[in-house]
N, C-alpha and C positions, 0 to 999 in steps of 0.2 A: 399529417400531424394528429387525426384524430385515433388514427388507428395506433402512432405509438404511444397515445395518453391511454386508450383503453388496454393495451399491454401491460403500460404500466400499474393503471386502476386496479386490474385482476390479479397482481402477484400477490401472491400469498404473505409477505412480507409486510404491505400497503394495507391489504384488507385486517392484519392481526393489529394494524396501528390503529384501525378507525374501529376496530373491536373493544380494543385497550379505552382510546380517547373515550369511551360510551361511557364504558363499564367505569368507569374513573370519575366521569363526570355525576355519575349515579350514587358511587360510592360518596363521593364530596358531599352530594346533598345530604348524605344519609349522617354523617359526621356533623356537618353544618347544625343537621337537626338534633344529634347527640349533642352538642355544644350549647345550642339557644334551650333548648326546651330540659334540658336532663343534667348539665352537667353546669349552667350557668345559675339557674336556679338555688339550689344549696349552699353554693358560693355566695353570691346576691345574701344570703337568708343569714349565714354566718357574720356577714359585712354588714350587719342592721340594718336589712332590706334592703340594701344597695342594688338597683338596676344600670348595672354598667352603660345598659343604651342608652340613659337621660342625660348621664354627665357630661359639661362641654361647659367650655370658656365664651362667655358672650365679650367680643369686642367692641361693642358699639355703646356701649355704658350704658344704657338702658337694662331696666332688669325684668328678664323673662320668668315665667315660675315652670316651663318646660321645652325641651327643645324642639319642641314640636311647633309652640309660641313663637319662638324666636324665629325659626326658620319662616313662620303664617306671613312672621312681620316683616321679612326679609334681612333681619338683622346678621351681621358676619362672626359665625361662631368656630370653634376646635373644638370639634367632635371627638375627645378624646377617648369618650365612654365606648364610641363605637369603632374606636380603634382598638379598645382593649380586649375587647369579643374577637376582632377578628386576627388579634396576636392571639391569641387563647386556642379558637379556632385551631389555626395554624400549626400551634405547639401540638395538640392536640391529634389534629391529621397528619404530621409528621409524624409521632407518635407509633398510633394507630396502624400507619402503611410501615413502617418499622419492626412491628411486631408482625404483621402478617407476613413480611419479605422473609423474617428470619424463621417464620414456623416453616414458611414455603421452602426454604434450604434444608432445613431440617428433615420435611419429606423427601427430599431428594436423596435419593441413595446413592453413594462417591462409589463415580466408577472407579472398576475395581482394574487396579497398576495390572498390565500387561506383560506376561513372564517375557524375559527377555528371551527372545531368538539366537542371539551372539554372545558370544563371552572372548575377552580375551587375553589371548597366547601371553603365557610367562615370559618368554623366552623375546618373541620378539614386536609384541606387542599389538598383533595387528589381529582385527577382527574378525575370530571364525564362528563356524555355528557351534551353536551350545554342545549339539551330539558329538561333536569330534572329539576322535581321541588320539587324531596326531592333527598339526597345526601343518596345512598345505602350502604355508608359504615357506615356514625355515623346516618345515618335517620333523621334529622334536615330538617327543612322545608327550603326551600329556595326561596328566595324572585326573583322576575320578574323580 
């Protein structure tokens, strides 16, 4: 059993997943950090200093002056602020790997269509090579 896990482990197919899963996991943070530090900010600054991450619903009828408080106190809040960052996020990283997917097609050069080998017969339809110039099956001369 160990020997067909380590066959499996080495195919090249396995290893480009845990290559991908890395590089992906790196990329996220690098966006997460485009998100909180660059792209949240100006937003916030626009919103009359609005910091999305404070905002939340206190349910315990006590009034907190931060969610930081409320949480200290144990009070039961809706983190809404901090779910708006991580739809934003989200839209964001969707986005991002959107554009990069489709520049990455766009490098990609479209193979190019394969001349056909066969052409076929007028006469009786069936498939010969391109170079012929009579049709082996009914023998009909065929035209250039």
């Amino acid at each position: 059993m160990l020997k067909e896990f380590k066959e499996f482990a080495m195919k090249g197919s396995v290893l480009d997943m845990a290559v991908g899963i890395i590089i992906g996991a790196a990329f996220g943070k690098i966006i997460t950090s485009l998100v909180s530090d660059v792209i949240m900010p100006p937003i916030g600054l626009i919103l009359g200093r609005v910091d999305f991450s404070s905002l939340f619903l206190n349910l315990s009828g006590a009034h907190y002056d931060s969610l930081a408080a409320a949480k200290a106190a144990g009070a039961p809040t809706i983190n809404y602020g901090l779910f708006l960052n991580n739809a934003v996020d989200f839209l964001i990283v969707a986005f991002v790997i959107f554009l990069v997917i489709r520049q990455v097609n766009r490098w990609k050069k479209p193979v190019p269509a394969a001349a056909p080998a066969t052409k076929e017969c007028p006469y009786c339809f069936s498939a010969i090579s391109i170079k012929a110039t009579r049709c082996p099956n009914c023998t009909s001369e065929l035209r250039a």
